[in-house]
C-alpha positions as CSV (number, residue, x, y, z in Angstrom):
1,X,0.0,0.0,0.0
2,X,2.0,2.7,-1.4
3,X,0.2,5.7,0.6
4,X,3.0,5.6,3.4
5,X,5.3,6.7,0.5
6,X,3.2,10.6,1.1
7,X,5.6,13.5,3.0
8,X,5.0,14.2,6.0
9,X,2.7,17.3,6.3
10,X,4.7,20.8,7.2
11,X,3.3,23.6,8.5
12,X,2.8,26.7,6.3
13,X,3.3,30.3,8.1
14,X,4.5,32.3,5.3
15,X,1.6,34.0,4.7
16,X,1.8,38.0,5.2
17,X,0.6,38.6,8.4
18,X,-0.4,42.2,7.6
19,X,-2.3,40.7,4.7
20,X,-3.8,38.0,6.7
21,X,-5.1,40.2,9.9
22,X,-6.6,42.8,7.2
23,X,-8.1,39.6,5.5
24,X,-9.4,38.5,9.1
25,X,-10.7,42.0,9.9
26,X,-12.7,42.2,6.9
27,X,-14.2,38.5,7.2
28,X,-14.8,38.7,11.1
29,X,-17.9,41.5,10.3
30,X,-19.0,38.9,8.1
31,X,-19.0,36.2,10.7
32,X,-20.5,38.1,13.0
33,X,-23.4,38.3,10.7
34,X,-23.5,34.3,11.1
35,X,-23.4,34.1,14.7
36,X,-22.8,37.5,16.8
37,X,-20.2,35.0,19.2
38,X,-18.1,33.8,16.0
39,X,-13.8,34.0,16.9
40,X,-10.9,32.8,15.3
41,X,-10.7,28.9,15.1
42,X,-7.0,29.0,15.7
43,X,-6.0,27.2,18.8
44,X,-2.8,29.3,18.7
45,X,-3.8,32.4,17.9
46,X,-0.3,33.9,18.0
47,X,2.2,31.0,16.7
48,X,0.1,31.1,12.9
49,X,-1.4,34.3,10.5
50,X,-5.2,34.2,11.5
51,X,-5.7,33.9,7.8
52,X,-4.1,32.3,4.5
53,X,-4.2,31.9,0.8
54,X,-5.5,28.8,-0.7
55,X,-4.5,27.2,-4.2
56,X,-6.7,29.6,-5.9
57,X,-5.0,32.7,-4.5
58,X,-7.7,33.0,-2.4
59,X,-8.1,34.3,1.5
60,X,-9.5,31.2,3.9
61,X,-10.3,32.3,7.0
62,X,-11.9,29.8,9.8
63,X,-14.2,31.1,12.8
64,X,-15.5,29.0,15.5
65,X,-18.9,30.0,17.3
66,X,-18.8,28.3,21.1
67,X,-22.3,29.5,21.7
68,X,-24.1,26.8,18.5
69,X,-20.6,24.5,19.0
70,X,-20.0,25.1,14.9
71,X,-17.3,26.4,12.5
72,X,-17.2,28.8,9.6
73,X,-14.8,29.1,6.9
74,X,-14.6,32.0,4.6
75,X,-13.3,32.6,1.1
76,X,-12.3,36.4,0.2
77,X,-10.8,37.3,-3.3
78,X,-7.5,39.5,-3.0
79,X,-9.5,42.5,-2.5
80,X,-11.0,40.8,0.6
81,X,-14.8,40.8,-1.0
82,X,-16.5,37.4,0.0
83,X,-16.6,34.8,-2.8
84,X,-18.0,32.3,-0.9
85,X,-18.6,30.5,2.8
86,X,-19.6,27.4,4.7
87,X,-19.8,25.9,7.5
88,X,-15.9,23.9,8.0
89,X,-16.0,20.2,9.8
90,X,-19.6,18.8,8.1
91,X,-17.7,17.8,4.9
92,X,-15.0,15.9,6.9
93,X,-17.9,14.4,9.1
94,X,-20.2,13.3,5.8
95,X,-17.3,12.2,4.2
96,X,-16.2,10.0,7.0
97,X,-20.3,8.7,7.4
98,X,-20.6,8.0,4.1
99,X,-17.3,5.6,3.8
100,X,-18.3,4.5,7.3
101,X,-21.4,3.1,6.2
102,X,-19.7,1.5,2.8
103,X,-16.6,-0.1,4.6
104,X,-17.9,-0.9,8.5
105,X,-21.1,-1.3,8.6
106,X,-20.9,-4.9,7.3
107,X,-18.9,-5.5,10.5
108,X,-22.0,-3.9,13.2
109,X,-19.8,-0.1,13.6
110,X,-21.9,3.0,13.0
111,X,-21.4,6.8,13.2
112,X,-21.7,8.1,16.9
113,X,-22.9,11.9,16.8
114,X,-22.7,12.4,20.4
115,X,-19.4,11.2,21.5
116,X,-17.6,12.9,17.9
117,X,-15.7,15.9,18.7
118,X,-17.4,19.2,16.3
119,X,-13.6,21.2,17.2
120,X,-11.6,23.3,17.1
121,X,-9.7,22.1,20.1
122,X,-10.6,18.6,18.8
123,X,-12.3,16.9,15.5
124,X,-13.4,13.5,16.0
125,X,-15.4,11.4,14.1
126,X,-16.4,8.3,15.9
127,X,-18.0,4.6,14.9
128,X,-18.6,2.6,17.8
129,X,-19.7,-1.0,17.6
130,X,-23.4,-2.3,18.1
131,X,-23.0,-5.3,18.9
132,X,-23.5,-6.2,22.8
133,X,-20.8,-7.5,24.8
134,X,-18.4,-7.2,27.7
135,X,-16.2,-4.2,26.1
136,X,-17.4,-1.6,23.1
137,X,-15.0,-1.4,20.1
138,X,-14.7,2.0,18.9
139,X,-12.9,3.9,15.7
140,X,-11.8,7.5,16.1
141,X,-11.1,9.7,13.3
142,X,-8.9,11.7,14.6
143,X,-8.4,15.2,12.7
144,X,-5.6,17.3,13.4
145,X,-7.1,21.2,13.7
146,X,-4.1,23.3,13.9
147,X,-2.4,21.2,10.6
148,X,-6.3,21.7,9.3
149,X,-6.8,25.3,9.8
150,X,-3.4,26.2,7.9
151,X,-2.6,25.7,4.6
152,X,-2.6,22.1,2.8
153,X,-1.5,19.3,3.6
154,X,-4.0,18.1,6.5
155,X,-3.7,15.1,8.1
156,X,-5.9,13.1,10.2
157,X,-5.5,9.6,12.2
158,X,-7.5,6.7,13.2
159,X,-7.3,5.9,16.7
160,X,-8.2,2.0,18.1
161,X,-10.5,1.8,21.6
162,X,-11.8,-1.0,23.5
163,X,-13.5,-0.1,26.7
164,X,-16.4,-0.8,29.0
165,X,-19.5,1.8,28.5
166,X,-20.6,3.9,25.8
167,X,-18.0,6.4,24.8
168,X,-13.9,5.5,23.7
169,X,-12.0,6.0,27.5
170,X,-8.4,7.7,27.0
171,X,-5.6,7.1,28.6
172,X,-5.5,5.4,32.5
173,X,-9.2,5.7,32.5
174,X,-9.8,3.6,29.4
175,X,-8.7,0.2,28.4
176,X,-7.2,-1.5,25.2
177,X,-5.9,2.0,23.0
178,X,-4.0,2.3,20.1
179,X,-3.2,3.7,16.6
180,X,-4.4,1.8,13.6
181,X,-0.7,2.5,12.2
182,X,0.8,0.5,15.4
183,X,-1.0,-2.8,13.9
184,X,0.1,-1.9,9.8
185,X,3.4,-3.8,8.6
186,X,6.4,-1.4,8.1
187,X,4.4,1.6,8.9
188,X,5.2,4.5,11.3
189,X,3.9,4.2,14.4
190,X,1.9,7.5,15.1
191,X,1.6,7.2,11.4
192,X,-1.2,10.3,9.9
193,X,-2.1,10.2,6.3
194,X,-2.2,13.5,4.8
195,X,-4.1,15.3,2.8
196,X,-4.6,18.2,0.5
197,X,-8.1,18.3,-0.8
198,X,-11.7,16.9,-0.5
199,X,-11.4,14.1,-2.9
200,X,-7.5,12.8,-1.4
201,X,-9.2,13.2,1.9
202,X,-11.6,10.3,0.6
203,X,-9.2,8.5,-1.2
204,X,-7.0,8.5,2.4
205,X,-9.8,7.8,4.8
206,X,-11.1,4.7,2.1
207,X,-7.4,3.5,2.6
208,X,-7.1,3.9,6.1
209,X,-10.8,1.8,6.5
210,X,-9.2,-0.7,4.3
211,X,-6.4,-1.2,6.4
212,X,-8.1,-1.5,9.8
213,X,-10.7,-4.0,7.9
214,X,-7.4,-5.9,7.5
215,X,-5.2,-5.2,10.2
216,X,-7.0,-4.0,13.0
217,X,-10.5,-5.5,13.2
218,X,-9.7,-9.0,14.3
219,X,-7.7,-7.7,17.1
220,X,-10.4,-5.5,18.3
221,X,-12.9,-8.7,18.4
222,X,-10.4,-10.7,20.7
């Protein structure tokens, strides 16, 4: 499976930061107009440009509204006049649903809305098994935000948990835990497949499904 073959994602911070904060000032009265709470997604506001040119030469800017627990992403033209927006996360989590349901639901794992993660500080999209017994197998998509609200490439992970209850348990409070890529031959170990646009993010999450139908979901079932 030549996918492990992809660079590593690196971190893009070029972008002129005078640019970027007149970019943000411009699409922030906009966002406002969405939800009067709406912020900066950023994590860490000060270590990245709150705003960057995509492919197209275009200004991306992402907001984050606590109050509704959503996300915004705006597109300016170099001008800063709004070409287009949407709300950022629900393509990652339909995405993610909709190969769900093609490559796991044969094997009793659906789409659990309420223990997923919407972001920023996390985006999580997680299937947990139906299928009643002792411990609950779960699959966590694990998104990386601060790789995912600066340039391409993104990345994202799939995490393993086994655990008693109704929601994946982290850490000392959980039980059986690991990373999909700990179980794949000749793979790295906190292995994340990377990213740069809707249709590789697809093509990646398929793979990575693939791979847990092959490596991974026989040693959840023991």
């Amino acid at each position: 499976m030549g996918f492990f073959n992809l660079e590593e994602p690196e971190l893009d911070d070029s972008d002129s930061w005078t640019e970027a904060t007149e970019a943000f000032k411009k699409a922030i009265i906009i966002a406002r107009q969405w939800q009067p709470d709406a912020r900066t997604a950023l994590t860490e506001i000060n270590e990245y440009p709150p705003a960057h040119l995509d492919e197209e030469g275009c200004w991306e800017i992402f907001f984050w509204s606590p109050k509704v627990v959503k996300g915004l992403v705006l597109y300016l033209d170099t001008e800063y006049n709004l070409l287009s927006q949407n709300e950022w996360g629900a393509l990652y989590r339909e995405s993610a649903i909709k190969i769900g349901q093609e490559l796991l639901t044969l094997h009793h794992y659906e789409f659990a809305a309420e223990v997923s993660q919407p972001g920023p500080e996390g985006l999580s999209f997680v299937f947990r098994q139906t299928i009643p017994k002792a411990q609950t197998c779960f699959i966590e998509v694990q998104i990386s935000t601060t790789v995912m609200l600066t340039p391409p490439p993104r990345r994202f992970t799939i995490n393993l948990v086994k655990n008693v209850g109704d929601r994946p348990l982290f850490g000392s409070n959980g039980g059986f835990e690991t990373r999909l890529s700990n179980l794949i031959p000749n793979a790295k170990p906190d292995y994340w497949w990377s990213f740069r646009n809707e249709s590789e993010y697809e093509e990646r999450l398929r793979e990575a499904f693939e791979s847990f139908l092959k490596y991974g979901l026989n040693i959840m079932e023991q």
